[in-house]
N, CA, C and O atoms as a GROMACS GRO file, in nm:
protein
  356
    1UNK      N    1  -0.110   2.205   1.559
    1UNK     CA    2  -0.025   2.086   1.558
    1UNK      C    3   0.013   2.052   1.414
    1UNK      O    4  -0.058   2.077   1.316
    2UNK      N    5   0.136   1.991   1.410
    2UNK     CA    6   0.184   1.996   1.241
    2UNK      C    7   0.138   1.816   1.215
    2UNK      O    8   0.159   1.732   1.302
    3UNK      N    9   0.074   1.783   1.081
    3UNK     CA   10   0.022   1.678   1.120
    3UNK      C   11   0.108   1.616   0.973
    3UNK      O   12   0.063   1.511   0.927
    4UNK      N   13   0.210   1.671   0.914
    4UNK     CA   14   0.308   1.649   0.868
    4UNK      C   15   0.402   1.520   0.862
    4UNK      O   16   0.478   1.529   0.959
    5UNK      N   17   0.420   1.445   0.816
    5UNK     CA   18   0.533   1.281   0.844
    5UNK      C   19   0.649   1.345   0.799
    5UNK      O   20   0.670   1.414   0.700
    6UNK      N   21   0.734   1.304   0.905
    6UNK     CA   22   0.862   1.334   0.913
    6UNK      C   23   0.929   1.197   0.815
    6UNK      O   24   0.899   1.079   0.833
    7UNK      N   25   0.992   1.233   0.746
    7UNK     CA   26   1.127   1.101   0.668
    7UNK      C   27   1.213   1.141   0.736
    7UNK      O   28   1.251   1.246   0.787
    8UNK      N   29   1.265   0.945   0.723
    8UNK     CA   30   1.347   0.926   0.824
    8UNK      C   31   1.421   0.852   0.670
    8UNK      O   32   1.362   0.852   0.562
    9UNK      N   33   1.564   0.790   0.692
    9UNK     CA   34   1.605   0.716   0.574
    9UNK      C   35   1.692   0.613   0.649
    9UNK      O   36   1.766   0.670   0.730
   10UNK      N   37   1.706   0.485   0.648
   10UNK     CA   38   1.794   0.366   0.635
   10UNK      C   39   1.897   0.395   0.565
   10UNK      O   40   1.885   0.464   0.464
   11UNK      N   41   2.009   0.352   0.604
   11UNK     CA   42   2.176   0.432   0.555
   11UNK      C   43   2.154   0.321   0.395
   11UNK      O   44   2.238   0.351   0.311
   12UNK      N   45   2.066   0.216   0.354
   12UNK     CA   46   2.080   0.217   0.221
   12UNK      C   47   1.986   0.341   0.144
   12UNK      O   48   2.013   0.378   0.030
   13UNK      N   49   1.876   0.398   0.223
   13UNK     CA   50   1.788   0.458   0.178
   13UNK      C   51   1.853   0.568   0.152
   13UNK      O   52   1.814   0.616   0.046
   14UNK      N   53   1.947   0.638   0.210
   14UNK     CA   54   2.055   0.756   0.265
   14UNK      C   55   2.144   0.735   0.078
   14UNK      O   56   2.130   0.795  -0.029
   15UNK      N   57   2.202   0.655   0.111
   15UNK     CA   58   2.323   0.593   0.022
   15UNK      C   59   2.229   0.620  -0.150
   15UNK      O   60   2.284   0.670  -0.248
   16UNK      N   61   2.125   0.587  -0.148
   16UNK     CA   62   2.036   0.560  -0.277
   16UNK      C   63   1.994   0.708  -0.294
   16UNK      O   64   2.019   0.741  -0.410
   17UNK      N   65   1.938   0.816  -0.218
   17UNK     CA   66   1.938   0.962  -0.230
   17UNK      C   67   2.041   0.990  -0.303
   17UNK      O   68   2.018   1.063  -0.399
   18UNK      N   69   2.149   0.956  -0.286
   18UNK     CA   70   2.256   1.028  -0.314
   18UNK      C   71   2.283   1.007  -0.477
   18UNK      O   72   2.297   1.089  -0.568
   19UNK      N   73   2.283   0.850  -0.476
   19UNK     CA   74   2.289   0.829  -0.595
   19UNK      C   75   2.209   0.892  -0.708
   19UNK      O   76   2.255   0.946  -0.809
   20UNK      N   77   2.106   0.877  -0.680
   20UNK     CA   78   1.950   0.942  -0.774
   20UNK      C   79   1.956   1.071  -0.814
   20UNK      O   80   1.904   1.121  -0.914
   21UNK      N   81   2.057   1.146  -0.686
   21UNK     CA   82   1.993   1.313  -0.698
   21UNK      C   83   2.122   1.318  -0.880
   21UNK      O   84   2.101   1.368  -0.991
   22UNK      N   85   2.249   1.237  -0.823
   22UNK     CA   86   2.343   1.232  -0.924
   22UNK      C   87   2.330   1.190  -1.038
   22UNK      O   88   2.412   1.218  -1.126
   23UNK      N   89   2.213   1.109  -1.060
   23UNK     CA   90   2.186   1.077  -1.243
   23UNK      C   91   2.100   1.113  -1.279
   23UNK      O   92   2.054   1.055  -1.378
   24UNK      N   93   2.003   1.269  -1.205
   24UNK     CA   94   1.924   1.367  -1.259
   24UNK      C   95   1.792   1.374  -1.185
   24UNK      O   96   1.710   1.467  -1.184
   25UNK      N   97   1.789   1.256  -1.124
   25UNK     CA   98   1.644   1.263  -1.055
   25UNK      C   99   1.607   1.341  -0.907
   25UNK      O  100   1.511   1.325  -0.831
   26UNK      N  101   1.686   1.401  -0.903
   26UNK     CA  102   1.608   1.525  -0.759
   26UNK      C  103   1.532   1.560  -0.788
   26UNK      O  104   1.452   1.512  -0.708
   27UNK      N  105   1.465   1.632  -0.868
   27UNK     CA  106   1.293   1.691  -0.882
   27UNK      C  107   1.211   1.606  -0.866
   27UNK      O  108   1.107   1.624  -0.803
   28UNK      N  109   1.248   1.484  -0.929
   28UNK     CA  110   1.126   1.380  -0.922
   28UNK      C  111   1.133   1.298  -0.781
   28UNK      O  112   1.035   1.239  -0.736
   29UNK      N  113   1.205   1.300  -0.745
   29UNK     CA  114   1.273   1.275  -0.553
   29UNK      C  115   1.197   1.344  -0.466
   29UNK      O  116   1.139   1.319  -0.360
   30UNK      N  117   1.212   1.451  -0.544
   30UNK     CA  118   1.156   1.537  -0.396
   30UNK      C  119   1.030   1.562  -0.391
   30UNK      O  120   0.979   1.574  -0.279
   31UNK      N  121   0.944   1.577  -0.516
   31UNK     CA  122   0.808   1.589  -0.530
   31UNK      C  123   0.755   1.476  -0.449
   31UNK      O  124   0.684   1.501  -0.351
   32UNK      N  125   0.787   1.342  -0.486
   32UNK     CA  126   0.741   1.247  -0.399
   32UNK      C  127   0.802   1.236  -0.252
   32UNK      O  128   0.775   1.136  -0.186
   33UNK      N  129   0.834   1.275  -0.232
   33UNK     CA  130   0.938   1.303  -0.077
   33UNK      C  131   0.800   1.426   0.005
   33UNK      O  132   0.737   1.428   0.111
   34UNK      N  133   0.809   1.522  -0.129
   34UNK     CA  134   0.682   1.608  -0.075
   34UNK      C  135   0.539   1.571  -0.032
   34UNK      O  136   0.484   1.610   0.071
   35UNK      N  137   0.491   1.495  -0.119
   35UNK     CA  138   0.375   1.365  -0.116
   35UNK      C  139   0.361   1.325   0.062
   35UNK      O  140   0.281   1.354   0.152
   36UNK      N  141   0.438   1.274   0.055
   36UNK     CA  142   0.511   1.142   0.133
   36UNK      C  143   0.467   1.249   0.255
   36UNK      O  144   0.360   1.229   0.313
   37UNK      N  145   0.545   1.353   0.288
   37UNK     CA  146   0.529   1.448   0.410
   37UNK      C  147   0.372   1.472   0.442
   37UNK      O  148   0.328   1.471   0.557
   38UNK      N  149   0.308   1.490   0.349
   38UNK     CA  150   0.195   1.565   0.340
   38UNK      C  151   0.081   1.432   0.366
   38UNK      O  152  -0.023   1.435   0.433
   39UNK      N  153   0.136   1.325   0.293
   39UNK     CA  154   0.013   1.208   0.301
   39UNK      C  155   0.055   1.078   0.230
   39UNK      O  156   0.042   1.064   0.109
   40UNK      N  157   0.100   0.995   0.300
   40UNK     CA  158   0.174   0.890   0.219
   40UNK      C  159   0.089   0.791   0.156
   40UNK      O  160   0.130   0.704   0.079
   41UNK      N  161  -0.016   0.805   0.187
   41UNK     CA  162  -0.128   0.739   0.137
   41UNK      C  163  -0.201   0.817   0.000
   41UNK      O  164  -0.314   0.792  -0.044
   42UNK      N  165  -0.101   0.924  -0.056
   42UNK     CA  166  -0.253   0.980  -0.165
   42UNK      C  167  -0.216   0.957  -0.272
   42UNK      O  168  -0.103   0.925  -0.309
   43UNK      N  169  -0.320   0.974  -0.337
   43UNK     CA  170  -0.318   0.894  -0.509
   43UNK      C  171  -0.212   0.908  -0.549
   43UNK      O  172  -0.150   0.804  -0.570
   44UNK      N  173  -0.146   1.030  -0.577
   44UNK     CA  174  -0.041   1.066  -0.712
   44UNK      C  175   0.066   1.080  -0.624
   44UNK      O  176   0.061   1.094  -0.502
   45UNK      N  177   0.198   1.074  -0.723
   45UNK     CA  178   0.201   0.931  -0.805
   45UNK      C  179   0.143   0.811  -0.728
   45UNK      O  180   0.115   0.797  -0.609
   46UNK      N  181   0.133   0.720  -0.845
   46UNK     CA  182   0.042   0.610  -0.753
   46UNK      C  183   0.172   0.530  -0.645
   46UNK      O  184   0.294   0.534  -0.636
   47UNK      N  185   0.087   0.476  -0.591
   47UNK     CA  186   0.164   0.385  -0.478
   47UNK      C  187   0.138   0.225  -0.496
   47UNK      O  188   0.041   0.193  -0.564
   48UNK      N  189   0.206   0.140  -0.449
   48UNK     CA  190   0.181   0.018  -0.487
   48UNK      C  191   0.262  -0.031  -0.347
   48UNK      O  192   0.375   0.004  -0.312
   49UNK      N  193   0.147  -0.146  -0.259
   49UNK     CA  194   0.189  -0.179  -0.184
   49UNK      C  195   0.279  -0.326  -0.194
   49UNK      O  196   0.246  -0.398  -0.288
   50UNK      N  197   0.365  -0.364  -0.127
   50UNK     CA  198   0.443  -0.453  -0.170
   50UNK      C  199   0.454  -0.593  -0.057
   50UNK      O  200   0.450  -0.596   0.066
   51UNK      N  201   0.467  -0.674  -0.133
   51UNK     CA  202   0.500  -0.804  -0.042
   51UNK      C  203   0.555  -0.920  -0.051
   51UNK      O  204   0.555  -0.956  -0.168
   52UNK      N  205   0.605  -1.001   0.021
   52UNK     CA  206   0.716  -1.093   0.033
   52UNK      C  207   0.802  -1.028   0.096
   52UNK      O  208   0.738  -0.944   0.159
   53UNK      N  209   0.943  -1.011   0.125
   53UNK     CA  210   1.004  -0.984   0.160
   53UNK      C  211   0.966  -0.854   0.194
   53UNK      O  212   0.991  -0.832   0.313
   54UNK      N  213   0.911  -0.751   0.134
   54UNK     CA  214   0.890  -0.614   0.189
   54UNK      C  215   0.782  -0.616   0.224
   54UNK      O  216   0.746  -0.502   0.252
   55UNK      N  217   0.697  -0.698   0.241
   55UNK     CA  218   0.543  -0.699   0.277
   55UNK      C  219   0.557  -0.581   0.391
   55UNK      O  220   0.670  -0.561   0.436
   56UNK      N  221   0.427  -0.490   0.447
   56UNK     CA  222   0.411  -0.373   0.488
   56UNK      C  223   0.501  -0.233   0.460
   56UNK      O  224   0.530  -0.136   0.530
   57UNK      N  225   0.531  -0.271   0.325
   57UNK     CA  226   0.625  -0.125   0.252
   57UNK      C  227   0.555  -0.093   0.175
   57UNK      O  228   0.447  -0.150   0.159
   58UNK      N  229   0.597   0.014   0.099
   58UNK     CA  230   0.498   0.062  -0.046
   58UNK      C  231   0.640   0.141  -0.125
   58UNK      O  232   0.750   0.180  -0.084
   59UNK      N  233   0.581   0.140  -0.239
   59UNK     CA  234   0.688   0.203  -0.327
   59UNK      C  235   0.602   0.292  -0.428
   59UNK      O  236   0.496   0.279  -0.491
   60UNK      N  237   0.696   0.388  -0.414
   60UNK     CA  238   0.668   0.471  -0.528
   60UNK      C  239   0.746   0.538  -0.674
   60UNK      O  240   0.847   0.606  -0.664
   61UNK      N  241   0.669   0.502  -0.834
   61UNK     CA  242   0.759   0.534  -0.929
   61UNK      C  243   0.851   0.600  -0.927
   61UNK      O  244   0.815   0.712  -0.891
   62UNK      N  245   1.006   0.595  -0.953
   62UNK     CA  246   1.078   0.708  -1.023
   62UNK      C  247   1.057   0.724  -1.146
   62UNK      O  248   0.999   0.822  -1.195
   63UNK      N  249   1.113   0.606  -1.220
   63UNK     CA  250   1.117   0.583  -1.362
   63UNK      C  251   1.089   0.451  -1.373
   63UNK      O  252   1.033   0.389  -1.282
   64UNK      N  253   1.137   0.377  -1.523
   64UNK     CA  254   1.071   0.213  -1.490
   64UNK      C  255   1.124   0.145  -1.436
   64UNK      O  256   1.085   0.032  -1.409
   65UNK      N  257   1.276   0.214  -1.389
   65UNK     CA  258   1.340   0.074  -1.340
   65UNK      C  259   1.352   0.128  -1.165
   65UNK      O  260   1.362   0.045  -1.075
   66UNK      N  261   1.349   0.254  -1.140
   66UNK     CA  262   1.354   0.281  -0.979
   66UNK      C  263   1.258   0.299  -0.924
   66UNK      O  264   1.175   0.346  -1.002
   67UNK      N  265   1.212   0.283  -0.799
   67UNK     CA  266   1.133   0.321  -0.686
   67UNK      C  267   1.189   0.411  -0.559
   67UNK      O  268   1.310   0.430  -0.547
   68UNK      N  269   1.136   0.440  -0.507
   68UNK     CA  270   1.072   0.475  -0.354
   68UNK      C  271   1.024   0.378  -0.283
   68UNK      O  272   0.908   0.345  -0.306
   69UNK      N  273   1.088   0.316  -0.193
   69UNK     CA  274   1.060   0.197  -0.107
   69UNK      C  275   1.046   0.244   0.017
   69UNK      O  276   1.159   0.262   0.064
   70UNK      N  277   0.956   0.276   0.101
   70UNK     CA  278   0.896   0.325   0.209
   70UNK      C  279   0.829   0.231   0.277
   70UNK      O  280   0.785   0.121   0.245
   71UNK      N  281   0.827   0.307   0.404
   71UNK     CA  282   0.763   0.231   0.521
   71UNK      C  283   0.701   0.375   0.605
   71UNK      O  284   0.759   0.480   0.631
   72UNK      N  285   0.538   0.322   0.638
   72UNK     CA  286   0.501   0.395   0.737
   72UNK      C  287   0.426   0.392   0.857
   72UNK      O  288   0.326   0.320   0.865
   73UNK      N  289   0.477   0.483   0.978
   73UNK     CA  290   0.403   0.442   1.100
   73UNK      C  291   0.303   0.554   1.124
   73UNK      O  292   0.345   0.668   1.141
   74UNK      N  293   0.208   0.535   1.127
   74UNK     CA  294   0.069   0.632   1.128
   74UNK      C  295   0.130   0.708   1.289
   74UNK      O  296   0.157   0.828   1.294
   75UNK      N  297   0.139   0.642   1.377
   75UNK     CA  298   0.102   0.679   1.522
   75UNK      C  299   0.223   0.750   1.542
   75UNK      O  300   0.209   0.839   1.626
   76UNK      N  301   0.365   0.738   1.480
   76UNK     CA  302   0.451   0.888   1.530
   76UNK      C  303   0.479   0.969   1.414
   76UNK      O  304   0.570   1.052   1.403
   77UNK      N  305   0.356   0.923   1.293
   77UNK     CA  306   0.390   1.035   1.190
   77UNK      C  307   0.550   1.058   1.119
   77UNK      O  308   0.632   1.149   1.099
   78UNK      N  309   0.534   0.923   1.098
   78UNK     CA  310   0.688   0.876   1.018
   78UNK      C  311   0.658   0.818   0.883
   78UNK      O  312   0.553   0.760   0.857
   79UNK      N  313   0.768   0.839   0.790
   79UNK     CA  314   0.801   0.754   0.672
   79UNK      C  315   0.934   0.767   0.690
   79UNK      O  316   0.996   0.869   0.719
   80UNK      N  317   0.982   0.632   0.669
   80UNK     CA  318   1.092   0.559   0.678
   80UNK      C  319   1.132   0.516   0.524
   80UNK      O  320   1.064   0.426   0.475
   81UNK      N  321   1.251   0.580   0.433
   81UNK     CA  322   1.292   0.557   0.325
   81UNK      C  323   1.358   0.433   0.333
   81UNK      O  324   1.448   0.429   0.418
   82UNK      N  325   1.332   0.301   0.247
   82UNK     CA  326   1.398   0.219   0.282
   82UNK      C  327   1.533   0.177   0.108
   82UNK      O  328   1.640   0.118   0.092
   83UNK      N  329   1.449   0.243   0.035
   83UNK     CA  330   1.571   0.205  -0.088
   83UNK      C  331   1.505   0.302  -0.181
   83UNK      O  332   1.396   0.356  -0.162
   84UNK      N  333   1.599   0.322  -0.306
   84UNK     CA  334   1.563   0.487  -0.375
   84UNK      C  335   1.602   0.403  -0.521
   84UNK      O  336   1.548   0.457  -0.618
   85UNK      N  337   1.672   0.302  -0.550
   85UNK     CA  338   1.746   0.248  -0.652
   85UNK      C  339   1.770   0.163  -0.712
   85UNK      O  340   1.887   0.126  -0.696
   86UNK      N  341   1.716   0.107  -0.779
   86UNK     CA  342   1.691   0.004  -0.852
   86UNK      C  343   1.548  -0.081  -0.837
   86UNK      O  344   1.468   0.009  -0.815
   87UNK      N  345   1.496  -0.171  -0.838
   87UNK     CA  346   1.352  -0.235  -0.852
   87UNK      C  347   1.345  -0.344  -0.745
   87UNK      O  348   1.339  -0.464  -0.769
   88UNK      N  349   1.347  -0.282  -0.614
   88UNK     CA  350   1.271  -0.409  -0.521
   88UNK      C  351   1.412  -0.479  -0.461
   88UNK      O  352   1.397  -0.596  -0.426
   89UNK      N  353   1.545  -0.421  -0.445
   89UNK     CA  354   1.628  -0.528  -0.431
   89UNK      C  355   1.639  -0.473  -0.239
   89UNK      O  356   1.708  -0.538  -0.160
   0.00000   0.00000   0.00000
């Protein structure tokens, strides 16, 4: 059985890929994209869970000003990209 998390992306999450891969950051995209598949919960890069408005999301570094804004459901083995671009908006 593949015990693998599938990403899924929100058409801003979609929209923010696009942008990122275009001002150089695909390697660093996808490594954590790789993470993310494998175990969205593991140390590196670190994760930081978030709240108020995103409370039950987590984000993960790009650089200082972008994240990885994710969401995950343990029970169908999902991460859900929710924003790729800019800090928390």
């Amino acid at each position: 059985m593949n015990n693998r998390y599938k990403i899924l992306y929100t058409k801003q999450g979609l929209k923010d890929k696009r942008i990122a891969f275009k001002a150089g950051y695909g390697q660093k995209i996808e490594n954590i994209l790789s993470t993310l598949k494998e175990n969205p919960f593991a140390g590196y890069p670190p994760y930081e869970k978030l709240v108020g408005d995103l409370a039950g999301a987590y984000s993960r570094r790009i650089n200082l000003k972008h994240r990885v804004v994710y969401q995950v459901y343990n029970e169908e083995r999902i991460v859900k990209i929710i924003s790729m671009w800019l800090h928390y908006e």
